[in-house]
DSSP file (Angstrom, degrees, kcal/mol; ACC not computed):
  #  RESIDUE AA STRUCTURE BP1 BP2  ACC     N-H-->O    O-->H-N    N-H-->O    O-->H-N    TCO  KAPPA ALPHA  PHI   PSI    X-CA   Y-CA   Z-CA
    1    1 A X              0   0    0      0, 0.0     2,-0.1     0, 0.0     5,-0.0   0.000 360.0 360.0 360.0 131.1   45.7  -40.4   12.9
    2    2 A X     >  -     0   0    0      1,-0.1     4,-0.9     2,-0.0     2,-0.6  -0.294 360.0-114.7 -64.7 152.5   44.7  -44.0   11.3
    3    3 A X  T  4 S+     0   0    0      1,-0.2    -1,-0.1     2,-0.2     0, 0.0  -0.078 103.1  50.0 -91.2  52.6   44.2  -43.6    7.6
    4    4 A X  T  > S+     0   0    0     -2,-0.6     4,-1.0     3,-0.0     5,-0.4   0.168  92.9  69.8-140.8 -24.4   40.5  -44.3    7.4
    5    5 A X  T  4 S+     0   0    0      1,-0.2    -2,-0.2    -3,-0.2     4,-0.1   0.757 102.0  42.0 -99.6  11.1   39.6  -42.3    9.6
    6    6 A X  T  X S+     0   0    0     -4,-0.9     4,-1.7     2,-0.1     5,-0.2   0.656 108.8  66.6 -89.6  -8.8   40.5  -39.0    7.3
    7    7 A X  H  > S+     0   0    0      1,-0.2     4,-1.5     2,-0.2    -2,-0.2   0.695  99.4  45.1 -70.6 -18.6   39.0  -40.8    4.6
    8    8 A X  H  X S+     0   0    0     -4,-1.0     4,-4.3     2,-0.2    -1,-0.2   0.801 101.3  63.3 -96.1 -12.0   35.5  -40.8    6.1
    9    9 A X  H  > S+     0   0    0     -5,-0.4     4,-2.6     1,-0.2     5,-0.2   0.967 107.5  44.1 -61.4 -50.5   35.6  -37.6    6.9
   10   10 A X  H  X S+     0   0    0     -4,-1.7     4,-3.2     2,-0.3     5,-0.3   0.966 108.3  59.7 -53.5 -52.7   36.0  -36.8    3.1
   11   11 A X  H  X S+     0   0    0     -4,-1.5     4,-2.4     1,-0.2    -2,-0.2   0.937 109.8  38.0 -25.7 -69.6   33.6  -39.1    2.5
   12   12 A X  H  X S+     0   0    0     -4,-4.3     4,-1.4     1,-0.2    -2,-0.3   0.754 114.1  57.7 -73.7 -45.3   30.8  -37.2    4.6
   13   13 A X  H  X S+     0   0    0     -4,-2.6     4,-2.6     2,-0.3    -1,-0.2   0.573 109.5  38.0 -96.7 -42.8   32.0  -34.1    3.5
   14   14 A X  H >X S+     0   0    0     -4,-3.2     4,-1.4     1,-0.2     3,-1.2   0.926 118.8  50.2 -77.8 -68.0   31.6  -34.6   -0.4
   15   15 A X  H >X S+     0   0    0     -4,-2.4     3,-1.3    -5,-0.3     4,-1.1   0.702 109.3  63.4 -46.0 -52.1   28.2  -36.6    0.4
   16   16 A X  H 3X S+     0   0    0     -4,-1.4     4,-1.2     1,-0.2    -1,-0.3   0.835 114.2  26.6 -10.4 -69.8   27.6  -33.1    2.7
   17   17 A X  H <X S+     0   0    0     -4,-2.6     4,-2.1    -3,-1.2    -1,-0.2   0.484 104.6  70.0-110.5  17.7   27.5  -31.0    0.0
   18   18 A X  H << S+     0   0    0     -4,-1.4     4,-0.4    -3,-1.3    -1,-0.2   0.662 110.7  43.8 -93.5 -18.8   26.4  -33.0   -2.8
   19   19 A X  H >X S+     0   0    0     -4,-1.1     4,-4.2    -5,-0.4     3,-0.9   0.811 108.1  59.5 -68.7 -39.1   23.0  -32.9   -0.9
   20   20 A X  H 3X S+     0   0    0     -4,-1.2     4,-2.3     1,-0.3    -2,-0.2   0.969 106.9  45.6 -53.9 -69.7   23.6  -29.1   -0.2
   21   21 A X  H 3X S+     0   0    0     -4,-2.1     4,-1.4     1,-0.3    -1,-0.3   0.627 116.3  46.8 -72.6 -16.3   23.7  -28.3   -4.2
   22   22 A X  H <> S+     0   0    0     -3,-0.9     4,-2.0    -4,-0.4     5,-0.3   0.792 111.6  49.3 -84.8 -32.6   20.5  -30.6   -4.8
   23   23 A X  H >X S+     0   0    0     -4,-4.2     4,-1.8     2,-0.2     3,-0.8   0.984 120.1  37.9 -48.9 -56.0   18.7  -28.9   -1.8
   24   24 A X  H >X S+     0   0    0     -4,-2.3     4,-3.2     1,-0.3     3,-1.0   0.881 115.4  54.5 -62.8 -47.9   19.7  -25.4   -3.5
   25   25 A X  H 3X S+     0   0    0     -4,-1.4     4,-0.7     1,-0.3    -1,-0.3   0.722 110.5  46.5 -34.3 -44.9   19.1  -26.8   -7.1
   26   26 A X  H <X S+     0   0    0     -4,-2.0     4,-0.8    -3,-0.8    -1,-0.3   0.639 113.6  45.1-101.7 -15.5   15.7  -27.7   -6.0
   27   27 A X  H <X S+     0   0    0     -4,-1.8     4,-3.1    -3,-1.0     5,-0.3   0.793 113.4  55.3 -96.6 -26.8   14.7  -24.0   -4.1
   28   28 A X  H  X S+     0   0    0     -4,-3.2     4,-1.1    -5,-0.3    -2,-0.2   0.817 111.4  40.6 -81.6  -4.6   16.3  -22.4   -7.2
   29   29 A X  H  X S+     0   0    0     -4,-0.7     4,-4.5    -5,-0.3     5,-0.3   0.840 113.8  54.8 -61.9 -45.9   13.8  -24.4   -9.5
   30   30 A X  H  X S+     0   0    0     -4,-0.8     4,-1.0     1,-0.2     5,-0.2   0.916 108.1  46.1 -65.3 -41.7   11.3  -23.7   -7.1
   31   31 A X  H >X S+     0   0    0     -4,-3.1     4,-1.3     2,-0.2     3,-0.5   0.914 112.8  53.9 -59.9 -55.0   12.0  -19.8   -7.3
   32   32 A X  H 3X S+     0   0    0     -4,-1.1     4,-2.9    -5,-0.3    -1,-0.2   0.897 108.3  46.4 -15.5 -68.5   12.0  -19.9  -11.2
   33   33 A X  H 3X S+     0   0    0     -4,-4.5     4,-0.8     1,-0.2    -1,-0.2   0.721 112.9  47.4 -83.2  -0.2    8.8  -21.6  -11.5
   34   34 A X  H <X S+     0   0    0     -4,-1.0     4,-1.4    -3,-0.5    -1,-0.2   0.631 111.8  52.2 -79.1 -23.2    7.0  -19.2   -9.0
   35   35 A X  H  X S+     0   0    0     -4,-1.3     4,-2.5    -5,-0.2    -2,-0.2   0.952 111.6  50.6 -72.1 -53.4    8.7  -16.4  -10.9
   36   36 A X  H  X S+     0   0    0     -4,-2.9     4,-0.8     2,-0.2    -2,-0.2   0.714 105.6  52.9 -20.5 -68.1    7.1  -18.1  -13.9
   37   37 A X  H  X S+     0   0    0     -4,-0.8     4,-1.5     2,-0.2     5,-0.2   0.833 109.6  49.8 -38.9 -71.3    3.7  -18.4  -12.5
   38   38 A X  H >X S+     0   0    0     -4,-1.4     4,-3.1     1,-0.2     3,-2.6   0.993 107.7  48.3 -55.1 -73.2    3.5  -14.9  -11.7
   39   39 A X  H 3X S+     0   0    0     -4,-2.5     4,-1.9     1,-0.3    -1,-0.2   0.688 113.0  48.7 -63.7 -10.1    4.4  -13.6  -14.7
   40   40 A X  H 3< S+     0   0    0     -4,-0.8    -1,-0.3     2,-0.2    -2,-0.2   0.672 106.0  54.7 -47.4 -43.2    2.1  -15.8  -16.7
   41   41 A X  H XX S+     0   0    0     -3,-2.6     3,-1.4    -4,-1.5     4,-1.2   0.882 115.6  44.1 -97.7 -51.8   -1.0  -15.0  -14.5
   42   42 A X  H >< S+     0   0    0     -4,-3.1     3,-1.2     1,-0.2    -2,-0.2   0.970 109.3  54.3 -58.4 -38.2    0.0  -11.1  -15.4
   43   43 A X  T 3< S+     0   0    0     -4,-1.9    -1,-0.2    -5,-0.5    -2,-0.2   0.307 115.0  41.5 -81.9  11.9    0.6  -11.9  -19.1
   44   44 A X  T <4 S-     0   0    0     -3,-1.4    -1,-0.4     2,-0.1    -2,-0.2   0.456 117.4-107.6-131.7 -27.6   -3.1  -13.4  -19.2
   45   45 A X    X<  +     0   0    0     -4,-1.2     3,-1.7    -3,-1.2    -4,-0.1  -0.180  63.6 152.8  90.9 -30.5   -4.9  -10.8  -17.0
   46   46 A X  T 3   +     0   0    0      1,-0.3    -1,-0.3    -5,-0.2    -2,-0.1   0.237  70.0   9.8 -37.1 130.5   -5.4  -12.8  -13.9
   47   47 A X  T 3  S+     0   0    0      1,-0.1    -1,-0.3    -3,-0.1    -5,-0.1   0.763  98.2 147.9  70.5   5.2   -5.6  -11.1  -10.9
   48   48 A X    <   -     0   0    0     -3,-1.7     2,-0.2     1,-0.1    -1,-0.1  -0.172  51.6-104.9 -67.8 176.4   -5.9   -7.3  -12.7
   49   49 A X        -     0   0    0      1,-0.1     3,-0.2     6,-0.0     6,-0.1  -0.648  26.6-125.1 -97.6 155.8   -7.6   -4.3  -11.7
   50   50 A X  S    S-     0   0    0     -2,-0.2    -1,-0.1     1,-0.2     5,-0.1   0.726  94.6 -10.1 -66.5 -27.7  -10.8   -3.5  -13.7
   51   51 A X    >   -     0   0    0      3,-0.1     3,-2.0     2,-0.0    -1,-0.2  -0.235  58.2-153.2-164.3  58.1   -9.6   -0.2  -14.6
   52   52 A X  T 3  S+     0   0    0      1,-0.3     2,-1.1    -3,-0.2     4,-0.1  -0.285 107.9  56.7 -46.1-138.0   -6.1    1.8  -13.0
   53   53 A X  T 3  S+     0   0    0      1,-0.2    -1,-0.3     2,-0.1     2,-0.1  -0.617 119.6  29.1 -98.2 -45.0   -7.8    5.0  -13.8
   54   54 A X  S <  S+     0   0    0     -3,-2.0    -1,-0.2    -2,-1.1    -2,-0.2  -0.242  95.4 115.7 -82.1  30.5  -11.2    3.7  -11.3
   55   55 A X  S    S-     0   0    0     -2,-0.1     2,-0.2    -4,-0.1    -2,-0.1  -0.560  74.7-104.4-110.8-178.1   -9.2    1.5   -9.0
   56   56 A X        +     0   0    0     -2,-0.1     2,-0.3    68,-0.1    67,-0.2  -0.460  58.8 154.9 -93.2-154.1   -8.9    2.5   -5.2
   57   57 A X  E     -A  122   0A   0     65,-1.4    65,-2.8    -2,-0.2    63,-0.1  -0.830  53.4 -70.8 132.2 143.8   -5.8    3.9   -4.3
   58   58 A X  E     -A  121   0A   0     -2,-0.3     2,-0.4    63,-0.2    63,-0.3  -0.343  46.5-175.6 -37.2 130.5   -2.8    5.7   -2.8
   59   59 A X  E     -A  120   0A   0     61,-1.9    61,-1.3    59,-0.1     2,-1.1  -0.997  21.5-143.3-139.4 130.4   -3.8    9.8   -3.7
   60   60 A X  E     -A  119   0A   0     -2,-0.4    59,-0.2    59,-0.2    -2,-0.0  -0.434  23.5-156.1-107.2  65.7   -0.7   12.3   -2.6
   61   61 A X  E     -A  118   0A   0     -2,-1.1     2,-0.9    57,-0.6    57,-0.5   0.148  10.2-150.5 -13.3 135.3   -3.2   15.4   -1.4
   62   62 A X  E     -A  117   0A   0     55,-0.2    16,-3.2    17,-0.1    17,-0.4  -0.960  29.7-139.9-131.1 121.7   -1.2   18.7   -1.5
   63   63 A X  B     +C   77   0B   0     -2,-0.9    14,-0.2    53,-0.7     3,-0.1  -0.447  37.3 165.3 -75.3 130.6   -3.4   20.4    1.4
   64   64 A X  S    S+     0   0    0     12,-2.1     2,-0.2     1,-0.2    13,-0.1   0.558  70.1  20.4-128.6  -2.1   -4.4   23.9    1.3
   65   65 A X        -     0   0    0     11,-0.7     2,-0.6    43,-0.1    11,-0.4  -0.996  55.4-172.8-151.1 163.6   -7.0   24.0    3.9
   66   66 A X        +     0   0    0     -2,-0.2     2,-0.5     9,-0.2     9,-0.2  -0.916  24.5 163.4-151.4 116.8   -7.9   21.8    7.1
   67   67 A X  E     -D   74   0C   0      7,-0.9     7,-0.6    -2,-0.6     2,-0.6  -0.918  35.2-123.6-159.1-179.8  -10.9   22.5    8.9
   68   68 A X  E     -D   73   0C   0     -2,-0.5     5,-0.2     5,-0.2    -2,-0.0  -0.890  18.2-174.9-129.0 130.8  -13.5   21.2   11.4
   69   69 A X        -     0   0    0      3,-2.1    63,-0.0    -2,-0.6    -1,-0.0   0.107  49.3 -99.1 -98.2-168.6  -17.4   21.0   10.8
   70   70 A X  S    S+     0   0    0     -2,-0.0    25,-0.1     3,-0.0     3,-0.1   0.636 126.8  26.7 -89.1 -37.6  -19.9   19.9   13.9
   71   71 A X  S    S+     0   0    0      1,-0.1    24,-0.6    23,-0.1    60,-0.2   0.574 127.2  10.7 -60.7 -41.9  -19.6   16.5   12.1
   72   72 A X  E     - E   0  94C   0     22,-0.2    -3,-2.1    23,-0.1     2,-0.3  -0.797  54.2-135.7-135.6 162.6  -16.4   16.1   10.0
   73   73 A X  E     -DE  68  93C   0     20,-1.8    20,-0.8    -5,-0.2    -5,-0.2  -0.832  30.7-162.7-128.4 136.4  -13.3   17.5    9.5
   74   74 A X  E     -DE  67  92C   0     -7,-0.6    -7,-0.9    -2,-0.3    18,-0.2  -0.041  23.1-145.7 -80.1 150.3  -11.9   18.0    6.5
   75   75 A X  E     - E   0  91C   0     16,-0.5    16,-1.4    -9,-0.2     2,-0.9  -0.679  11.1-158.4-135.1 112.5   -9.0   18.7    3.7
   76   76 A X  E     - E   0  90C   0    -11,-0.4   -12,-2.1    14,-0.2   -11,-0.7  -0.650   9.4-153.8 -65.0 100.6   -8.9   20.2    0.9
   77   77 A X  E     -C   63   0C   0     12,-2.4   -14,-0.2    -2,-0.9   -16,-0.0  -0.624  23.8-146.1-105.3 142.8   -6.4   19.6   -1.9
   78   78 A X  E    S+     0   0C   0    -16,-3.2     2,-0.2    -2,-0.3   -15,-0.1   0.567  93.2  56.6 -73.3 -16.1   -5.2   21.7   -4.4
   79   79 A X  E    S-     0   0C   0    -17,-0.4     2,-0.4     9,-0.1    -2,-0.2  -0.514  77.5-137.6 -63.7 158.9   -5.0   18.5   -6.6
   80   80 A X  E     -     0   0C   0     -2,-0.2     2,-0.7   -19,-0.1     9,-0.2  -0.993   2.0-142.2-149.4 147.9   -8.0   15.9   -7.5
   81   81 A X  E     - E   0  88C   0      7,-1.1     7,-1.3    -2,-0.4     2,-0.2  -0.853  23.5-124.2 -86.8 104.4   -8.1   12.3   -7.6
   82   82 A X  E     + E   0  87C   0     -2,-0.7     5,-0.2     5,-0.2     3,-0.1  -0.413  30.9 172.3 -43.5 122.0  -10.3   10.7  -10.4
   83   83 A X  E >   - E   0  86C   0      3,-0.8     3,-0.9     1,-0.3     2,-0.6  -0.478  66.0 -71.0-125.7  68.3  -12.9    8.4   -9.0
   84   84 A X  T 3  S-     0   0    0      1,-0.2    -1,-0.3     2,-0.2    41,-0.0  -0.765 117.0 -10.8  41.5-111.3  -15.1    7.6  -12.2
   85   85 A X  T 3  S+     0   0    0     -2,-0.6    -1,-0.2    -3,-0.1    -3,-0.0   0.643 126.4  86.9-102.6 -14.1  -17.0   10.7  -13.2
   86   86 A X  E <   -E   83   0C   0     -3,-0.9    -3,-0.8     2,-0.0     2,-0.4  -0.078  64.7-155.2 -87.5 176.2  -16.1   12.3   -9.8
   87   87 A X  E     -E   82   0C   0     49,-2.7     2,-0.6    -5,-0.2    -5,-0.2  -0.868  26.7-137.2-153.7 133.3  -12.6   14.3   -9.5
   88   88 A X  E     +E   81   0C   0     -7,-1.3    -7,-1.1    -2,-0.4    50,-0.3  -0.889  41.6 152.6 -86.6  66.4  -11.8   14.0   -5.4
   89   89 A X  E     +     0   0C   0     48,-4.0   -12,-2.4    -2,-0.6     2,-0.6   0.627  57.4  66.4-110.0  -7.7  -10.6   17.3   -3.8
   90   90 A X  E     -Ef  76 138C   0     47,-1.4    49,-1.8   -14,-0.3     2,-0.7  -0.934  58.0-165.6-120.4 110.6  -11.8   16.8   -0.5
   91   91 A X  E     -Ef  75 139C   0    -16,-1.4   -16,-0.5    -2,-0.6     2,-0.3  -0.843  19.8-172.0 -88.2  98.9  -10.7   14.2    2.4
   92   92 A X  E     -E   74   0C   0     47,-1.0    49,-0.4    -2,-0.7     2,-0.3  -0.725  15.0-162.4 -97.7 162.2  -13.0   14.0    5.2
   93   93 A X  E     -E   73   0C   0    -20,-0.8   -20,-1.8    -2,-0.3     2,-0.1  -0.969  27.8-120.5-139.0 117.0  -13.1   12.1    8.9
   94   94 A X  E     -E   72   0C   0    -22,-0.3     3,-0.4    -2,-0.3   -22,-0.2  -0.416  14.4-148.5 -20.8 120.9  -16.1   11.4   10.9
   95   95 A X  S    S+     0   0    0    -24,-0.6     3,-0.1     1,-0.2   -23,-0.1   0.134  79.6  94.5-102.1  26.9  -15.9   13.1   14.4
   96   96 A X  S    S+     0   0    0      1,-0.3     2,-0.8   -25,-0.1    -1,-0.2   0.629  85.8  51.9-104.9 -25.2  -17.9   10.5   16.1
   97   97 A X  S  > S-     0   0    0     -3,-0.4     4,-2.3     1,-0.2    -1,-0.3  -0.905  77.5-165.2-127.2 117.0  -14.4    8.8   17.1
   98   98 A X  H  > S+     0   0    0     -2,-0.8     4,-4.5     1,-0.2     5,-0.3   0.829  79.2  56.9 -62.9 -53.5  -12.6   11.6   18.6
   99   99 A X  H  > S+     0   0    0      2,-0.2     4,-2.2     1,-0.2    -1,-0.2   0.816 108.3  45.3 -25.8 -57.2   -9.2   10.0   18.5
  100  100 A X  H  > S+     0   0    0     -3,-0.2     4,-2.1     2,-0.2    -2,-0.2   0.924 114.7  51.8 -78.3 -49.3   -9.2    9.4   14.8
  101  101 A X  H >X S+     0   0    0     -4,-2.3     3,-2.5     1,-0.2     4,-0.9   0.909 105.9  48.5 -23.2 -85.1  -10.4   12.8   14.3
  102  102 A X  H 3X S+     0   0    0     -4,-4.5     4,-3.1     1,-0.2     5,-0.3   0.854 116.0  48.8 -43.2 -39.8   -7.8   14.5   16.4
  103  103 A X  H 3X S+     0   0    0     -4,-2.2     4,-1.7    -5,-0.3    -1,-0.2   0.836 110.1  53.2 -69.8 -18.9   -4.9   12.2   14.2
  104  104 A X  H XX S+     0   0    0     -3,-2.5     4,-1.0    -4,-2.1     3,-0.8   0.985 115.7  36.3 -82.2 -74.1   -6.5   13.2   11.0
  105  105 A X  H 3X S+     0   0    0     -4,-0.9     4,-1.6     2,-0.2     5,-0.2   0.819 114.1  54.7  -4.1 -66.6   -6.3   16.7   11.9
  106  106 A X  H 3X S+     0   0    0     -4,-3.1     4,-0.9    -5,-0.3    -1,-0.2   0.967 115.9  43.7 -37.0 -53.7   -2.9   16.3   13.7
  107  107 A X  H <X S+     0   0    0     -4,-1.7     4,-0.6    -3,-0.8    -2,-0.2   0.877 115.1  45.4 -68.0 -31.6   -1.7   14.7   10.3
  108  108 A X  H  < S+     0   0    0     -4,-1.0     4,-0.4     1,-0.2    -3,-0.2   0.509 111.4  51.6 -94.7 -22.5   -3.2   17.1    7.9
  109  109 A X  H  X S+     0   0    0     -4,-1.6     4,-0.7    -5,-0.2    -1,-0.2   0.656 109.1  49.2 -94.3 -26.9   -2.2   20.1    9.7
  110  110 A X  H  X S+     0   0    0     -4,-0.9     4,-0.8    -5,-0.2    -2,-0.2   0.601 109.4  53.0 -82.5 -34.4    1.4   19.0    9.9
  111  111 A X  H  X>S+     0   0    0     -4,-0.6     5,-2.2     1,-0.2     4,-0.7   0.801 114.3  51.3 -80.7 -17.6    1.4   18.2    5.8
  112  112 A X  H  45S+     0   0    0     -4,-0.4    -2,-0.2     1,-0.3    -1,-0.2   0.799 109.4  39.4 -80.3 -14.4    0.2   21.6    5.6
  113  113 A X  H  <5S+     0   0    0     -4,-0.7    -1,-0.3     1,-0.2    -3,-0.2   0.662 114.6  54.9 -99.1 -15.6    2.4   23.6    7.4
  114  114 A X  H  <5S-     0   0    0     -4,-0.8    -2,-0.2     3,-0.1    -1,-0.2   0.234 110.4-112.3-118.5  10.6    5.3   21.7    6.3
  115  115 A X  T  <5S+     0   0    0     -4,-0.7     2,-0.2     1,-0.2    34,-0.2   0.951  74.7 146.2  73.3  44.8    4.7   22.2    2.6
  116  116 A X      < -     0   0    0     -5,-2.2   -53,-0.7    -6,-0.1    -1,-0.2  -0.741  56.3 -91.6 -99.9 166.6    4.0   18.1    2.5
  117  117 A X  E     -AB  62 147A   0     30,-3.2    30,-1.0    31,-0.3     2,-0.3  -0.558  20.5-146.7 -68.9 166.5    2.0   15.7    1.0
  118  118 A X  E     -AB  61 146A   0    -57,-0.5   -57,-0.6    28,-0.2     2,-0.3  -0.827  30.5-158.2  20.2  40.2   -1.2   14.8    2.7
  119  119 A X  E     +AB  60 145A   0     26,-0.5    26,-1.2    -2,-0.3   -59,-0.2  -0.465  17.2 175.7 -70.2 116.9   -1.3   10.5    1.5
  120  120 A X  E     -AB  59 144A   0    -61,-1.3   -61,-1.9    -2,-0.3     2,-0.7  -0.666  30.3-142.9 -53.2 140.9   -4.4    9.2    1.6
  121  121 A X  E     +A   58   0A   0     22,-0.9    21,-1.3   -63,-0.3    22,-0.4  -0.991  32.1 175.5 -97.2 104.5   -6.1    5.6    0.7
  122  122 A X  E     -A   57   0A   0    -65,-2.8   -65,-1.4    -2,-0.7    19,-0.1  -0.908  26.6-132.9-127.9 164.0   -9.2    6.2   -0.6
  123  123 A X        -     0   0    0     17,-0.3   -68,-0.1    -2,-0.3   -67,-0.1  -0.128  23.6-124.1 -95.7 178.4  -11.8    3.8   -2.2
  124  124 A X  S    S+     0   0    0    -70,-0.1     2,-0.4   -68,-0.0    -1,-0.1   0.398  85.7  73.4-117.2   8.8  -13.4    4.7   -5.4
  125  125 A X  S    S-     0   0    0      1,-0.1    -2,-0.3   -41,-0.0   -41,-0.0  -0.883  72.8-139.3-113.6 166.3  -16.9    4.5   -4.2
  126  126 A X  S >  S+     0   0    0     -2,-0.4     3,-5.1     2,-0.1    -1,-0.1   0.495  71.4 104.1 -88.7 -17.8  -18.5    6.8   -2.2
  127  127 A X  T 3  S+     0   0    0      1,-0.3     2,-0.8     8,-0.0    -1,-0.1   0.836  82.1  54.9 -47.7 -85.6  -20.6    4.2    0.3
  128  128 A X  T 3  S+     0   0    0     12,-0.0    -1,-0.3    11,-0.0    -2,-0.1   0.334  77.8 139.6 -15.2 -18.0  -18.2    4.7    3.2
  129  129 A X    <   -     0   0    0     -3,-5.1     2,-0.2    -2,-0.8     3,-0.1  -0.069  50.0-133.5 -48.4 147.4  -18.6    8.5    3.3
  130  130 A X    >   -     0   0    0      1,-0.2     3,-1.4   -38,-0.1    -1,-0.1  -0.536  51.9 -70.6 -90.4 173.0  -18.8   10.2    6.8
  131  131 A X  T 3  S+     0   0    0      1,-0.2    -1,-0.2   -60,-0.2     3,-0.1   0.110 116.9  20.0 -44.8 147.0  -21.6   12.6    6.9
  132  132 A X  T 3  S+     0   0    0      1,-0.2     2,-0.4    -3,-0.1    -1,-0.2   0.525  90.1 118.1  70.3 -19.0  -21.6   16.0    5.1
  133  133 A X    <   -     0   0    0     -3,-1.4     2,-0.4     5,-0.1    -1,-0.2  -0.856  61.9-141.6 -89.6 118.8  -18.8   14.6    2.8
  134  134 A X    >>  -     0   0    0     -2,-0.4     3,-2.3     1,-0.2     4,-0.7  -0.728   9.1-135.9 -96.3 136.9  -20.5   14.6   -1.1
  135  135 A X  T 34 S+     0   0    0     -2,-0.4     3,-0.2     1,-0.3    -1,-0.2   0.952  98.5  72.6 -71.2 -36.4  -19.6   11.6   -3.2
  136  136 A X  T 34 S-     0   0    0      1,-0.2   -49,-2.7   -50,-0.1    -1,-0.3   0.895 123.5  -1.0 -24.1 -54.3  -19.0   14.0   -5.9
  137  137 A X  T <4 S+     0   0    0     -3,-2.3   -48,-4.0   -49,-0.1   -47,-1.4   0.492 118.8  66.7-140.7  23.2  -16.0   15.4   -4.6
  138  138 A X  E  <  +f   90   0C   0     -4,-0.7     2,-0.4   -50,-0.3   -47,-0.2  -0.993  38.6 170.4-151.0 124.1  -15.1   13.6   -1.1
  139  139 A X  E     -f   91   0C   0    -49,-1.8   -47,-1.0    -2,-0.2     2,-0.5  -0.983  28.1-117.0-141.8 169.3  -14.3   10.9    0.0
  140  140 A X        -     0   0    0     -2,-0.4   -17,-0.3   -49,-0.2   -47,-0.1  -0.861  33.6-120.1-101.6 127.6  -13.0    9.2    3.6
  141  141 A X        -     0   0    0     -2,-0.5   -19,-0.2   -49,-0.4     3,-0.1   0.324  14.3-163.3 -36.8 168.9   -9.5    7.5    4.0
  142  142 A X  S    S+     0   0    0    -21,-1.3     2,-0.2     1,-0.6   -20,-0.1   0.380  88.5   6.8-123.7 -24.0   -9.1    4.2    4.9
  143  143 A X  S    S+     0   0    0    -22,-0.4   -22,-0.9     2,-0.0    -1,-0.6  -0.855  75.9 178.2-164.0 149.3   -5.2    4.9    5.8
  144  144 A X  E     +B  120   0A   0     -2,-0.2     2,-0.4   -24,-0.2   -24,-0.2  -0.974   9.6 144.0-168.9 171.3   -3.4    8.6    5.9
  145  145 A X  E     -B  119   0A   0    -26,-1.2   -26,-0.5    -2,-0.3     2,-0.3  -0.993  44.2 -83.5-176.6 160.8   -0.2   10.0    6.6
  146  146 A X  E     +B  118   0A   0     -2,-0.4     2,-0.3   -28,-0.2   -28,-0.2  -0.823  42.6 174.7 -74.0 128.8    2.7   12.8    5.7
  147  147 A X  E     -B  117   0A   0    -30,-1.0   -30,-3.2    -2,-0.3   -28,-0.1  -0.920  32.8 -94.7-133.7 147.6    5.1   12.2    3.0
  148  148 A X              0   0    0     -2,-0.3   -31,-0.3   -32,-0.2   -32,-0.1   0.103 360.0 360.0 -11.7 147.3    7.9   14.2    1.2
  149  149 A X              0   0    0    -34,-0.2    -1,-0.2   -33,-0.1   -33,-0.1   0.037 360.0 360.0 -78.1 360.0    7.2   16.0   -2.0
């Protein structure tokens, strides 16, 4: 081997990675000030909720009944969700799409027998209710599922 041609090889190699540590130098700046950003836009209010107590939300149902109307079908938890003046004990489904029925039922019958939660996403208004469900104390999922207690 001539002795220049290990010398360029060094060459490119430091020049290699002396761009490598400003590329990384410049995404860990970048990460910083986005970290930055954020916590600034929380520490100002930006981008809050009006209210956690009113907001909509995850609610972890512990089911004690499931049953089926000409109209809806239902759950009943032995817990209640605050939805401004309302307190939530009842999840209802529209039976006008059969499918989502039968999986709301399927799901709800499965947290119940298995001593599980019921999770729901429900809004905090009542406009979306299916029929026969009273905004007082019902309201219909957006999203629902089983989870561990």
């Amino acid at each position: 081997m001539e002795f220049g041609q290990g010398r360029r090889a060094g060459t490119f190699a430091r020049a290699y990675f002396k761009e490598k540590r400003k590329h990384t130098m410049r995404t860990n700046m970048s990460r910083i000030l986005t970290k930055f950003a954020l916590a600034a836009a929380l520490f100002c209010g930006i981008g809050a909720a009006p209210s956690a107590a009113f907001a909509d939300g995850w609610f972890s149902c512990e089911p004690s009944e499931v049953l089926a109307f000409s109209n809806r079908v239902h759950v009943r938890c032995d817990n209640t969700w605050a939805a401004g003046s309302s307190s939530i004990r009842y999840i209802a489904v529209g039976v006008s799409d059969a499918d989502a029925a039968a999986r709301f039922v399927s799901l709800a019958n499965a947290a119940l027998l298995s001593n599980k939660f019921f999770r729901v996403y429900l809004l905090t208004s009542s406009t979306s209710n299916t029929s026969g469900c009273a905004s007082s104390d019902c309201r219909t999922p957006t999203a629902y599922g089983v989870m561990n207690r």
